[in-house]
N, CA, C and O of each residue as an XYZ file, in Angstrom:
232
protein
N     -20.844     -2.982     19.851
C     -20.040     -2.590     18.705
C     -19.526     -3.854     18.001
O     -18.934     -4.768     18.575
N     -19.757     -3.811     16.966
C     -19.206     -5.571     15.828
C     -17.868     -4.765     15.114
O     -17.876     -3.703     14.492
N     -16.961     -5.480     15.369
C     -15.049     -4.897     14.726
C     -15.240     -6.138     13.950
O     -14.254     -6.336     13.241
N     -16.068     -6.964     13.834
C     -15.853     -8.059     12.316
C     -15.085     -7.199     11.537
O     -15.121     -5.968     11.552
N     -14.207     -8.111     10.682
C     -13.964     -7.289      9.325
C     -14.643     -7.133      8.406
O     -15.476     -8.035      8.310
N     -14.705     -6.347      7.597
C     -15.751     -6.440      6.697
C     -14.858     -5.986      5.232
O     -14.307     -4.893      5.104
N     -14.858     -6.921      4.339
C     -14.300     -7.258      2.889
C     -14.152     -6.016      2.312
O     -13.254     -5.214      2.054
N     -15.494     -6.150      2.184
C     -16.316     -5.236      0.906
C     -16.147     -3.738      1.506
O     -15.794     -3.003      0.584
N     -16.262     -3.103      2.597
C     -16.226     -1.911      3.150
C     -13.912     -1.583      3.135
O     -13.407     -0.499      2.841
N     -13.273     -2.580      3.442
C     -11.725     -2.619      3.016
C     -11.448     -2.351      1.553
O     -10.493     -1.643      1.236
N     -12.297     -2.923      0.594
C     -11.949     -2.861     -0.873
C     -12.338     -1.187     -0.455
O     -11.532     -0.415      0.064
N     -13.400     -0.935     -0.723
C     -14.234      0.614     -0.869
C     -13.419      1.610     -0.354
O     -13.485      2.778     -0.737
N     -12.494      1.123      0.674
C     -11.679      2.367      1.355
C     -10.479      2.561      0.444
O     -10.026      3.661      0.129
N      -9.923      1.167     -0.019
C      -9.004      0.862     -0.810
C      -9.090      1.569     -1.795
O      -8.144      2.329     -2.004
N     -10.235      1.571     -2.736
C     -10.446      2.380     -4.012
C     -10.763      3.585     -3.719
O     -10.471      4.297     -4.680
N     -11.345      4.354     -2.636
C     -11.255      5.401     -1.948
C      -9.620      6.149     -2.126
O      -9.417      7.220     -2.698
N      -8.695      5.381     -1.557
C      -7.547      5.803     -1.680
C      -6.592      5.937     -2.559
O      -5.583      6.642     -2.571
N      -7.039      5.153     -3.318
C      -6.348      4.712     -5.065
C      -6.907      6.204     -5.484
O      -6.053      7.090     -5.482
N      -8.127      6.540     -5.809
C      -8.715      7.333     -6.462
C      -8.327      8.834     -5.959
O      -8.429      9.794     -6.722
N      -7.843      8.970     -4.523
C      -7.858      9.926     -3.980
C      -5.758     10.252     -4.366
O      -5.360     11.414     -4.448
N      -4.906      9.231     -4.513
C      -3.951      9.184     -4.687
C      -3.826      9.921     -6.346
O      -3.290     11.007     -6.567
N      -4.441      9.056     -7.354
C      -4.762     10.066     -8.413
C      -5.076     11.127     -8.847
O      -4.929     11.545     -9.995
N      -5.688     11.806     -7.644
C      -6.265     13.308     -8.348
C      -5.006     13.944     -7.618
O      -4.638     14.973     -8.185
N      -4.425     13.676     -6.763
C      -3.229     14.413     -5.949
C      -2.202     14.468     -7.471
O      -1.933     15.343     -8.293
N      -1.938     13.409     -7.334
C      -1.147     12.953     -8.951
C      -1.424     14.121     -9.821
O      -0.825     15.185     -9.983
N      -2.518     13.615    -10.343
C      -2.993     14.825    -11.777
C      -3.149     16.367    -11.298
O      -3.037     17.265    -12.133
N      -3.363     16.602    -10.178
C      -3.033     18.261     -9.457
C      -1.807     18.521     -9.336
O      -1.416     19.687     -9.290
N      -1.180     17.728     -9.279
C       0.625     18.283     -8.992
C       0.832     18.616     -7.560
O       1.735     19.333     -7.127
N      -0.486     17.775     -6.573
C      -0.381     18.025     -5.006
C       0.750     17.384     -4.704
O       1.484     17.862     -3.839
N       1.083     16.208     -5.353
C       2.125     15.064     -4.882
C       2.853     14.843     -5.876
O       2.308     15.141     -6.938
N       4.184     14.313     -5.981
C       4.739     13.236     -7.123
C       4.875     11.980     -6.735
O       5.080     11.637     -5.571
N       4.746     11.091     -7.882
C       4.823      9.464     -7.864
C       6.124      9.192     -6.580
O       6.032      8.242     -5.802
N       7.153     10.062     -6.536
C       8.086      9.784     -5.573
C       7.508      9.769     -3.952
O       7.880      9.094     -2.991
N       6.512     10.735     -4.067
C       6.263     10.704     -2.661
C       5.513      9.621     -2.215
O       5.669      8.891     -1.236
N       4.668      9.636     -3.098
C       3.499      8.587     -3.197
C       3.553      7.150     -2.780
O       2.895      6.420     -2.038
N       5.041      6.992     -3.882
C       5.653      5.395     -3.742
C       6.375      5.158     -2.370
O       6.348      4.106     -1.731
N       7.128      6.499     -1.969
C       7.713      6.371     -0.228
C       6.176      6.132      0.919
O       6.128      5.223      1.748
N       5.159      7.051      0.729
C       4.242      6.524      1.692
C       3.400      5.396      1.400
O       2.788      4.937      2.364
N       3.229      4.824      0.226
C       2.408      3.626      0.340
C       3.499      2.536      0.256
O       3.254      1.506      0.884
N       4.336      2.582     -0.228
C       5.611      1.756     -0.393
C       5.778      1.465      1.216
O       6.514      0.491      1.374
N       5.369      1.954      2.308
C       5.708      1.272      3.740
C       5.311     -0.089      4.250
O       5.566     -0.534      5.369
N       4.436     -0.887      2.966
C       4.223     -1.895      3.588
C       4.160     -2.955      2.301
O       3.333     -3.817      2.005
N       5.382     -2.517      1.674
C       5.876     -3.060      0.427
C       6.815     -3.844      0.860
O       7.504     -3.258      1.696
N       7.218     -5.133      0.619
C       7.824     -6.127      1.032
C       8.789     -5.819     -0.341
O       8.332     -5.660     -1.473
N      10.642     -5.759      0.134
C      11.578     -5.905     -0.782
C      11.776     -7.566     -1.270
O      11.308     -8.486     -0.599
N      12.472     -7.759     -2.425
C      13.020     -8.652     -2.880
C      13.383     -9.722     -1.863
O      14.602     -9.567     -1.791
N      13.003    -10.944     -0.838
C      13.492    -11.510     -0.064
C      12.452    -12.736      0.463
O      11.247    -12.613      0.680
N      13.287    -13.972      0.604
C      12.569    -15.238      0.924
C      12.629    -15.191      2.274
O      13.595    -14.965      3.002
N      11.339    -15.461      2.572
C      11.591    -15.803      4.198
C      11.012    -16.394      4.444
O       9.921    -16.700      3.964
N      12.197    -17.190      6.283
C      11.909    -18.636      6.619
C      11.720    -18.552      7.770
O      11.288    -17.530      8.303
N      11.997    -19.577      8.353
C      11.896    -19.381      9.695
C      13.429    -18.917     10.832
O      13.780    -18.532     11.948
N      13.875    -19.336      9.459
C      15.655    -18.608     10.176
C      16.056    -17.196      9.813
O      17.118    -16.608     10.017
N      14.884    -16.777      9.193
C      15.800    -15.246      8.959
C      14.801    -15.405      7.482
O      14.027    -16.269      7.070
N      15.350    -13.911      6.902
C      15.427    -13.916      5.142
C      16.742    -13.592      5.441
O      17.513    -13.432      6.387
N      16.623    -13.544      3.508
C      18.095    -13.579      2.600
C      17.531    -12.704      1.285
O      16.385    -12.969      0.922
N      18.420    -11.474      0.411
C      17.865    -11.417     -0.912
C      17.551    -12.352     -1.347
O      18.083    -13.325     -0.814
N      16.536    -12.679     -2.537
C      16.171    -13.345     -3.861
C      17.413    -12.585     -4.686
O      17.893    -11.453     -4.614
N      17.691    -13.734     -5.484
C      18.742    -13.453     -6.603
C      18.551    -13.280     -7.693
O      19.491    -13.069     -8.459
């Protein structure tokens, strides 16, 4: 079994999901609120970080 990563097969899933996020959208399966809470989980807030911690950006 090869677990290489593979680029081009990550983009494809990526736009897979973009595309699949849209038709939910335009059906009225989902709203932008929900949408933005589940992909928003690996959305980094406003904040510099070091090796001592973060802090807000101002």
């Amino acid at each position: 079994m090869d677990d290489r990563f593979d680029a081009k097969e990550r983009a494809r899933e990526k736009q897979w999901s973009r595309e699949k996020d849209d038709r939910s959208l335009a059906h009225g399966e989902t709203s932008a609120q929900q949408l933005k809470r589940e992909c928003g989980y690996f959305a980094f807030p406003r904040v510099r970080m070091t090796a001592r911690g973060s802090k807000p950006l101002e």
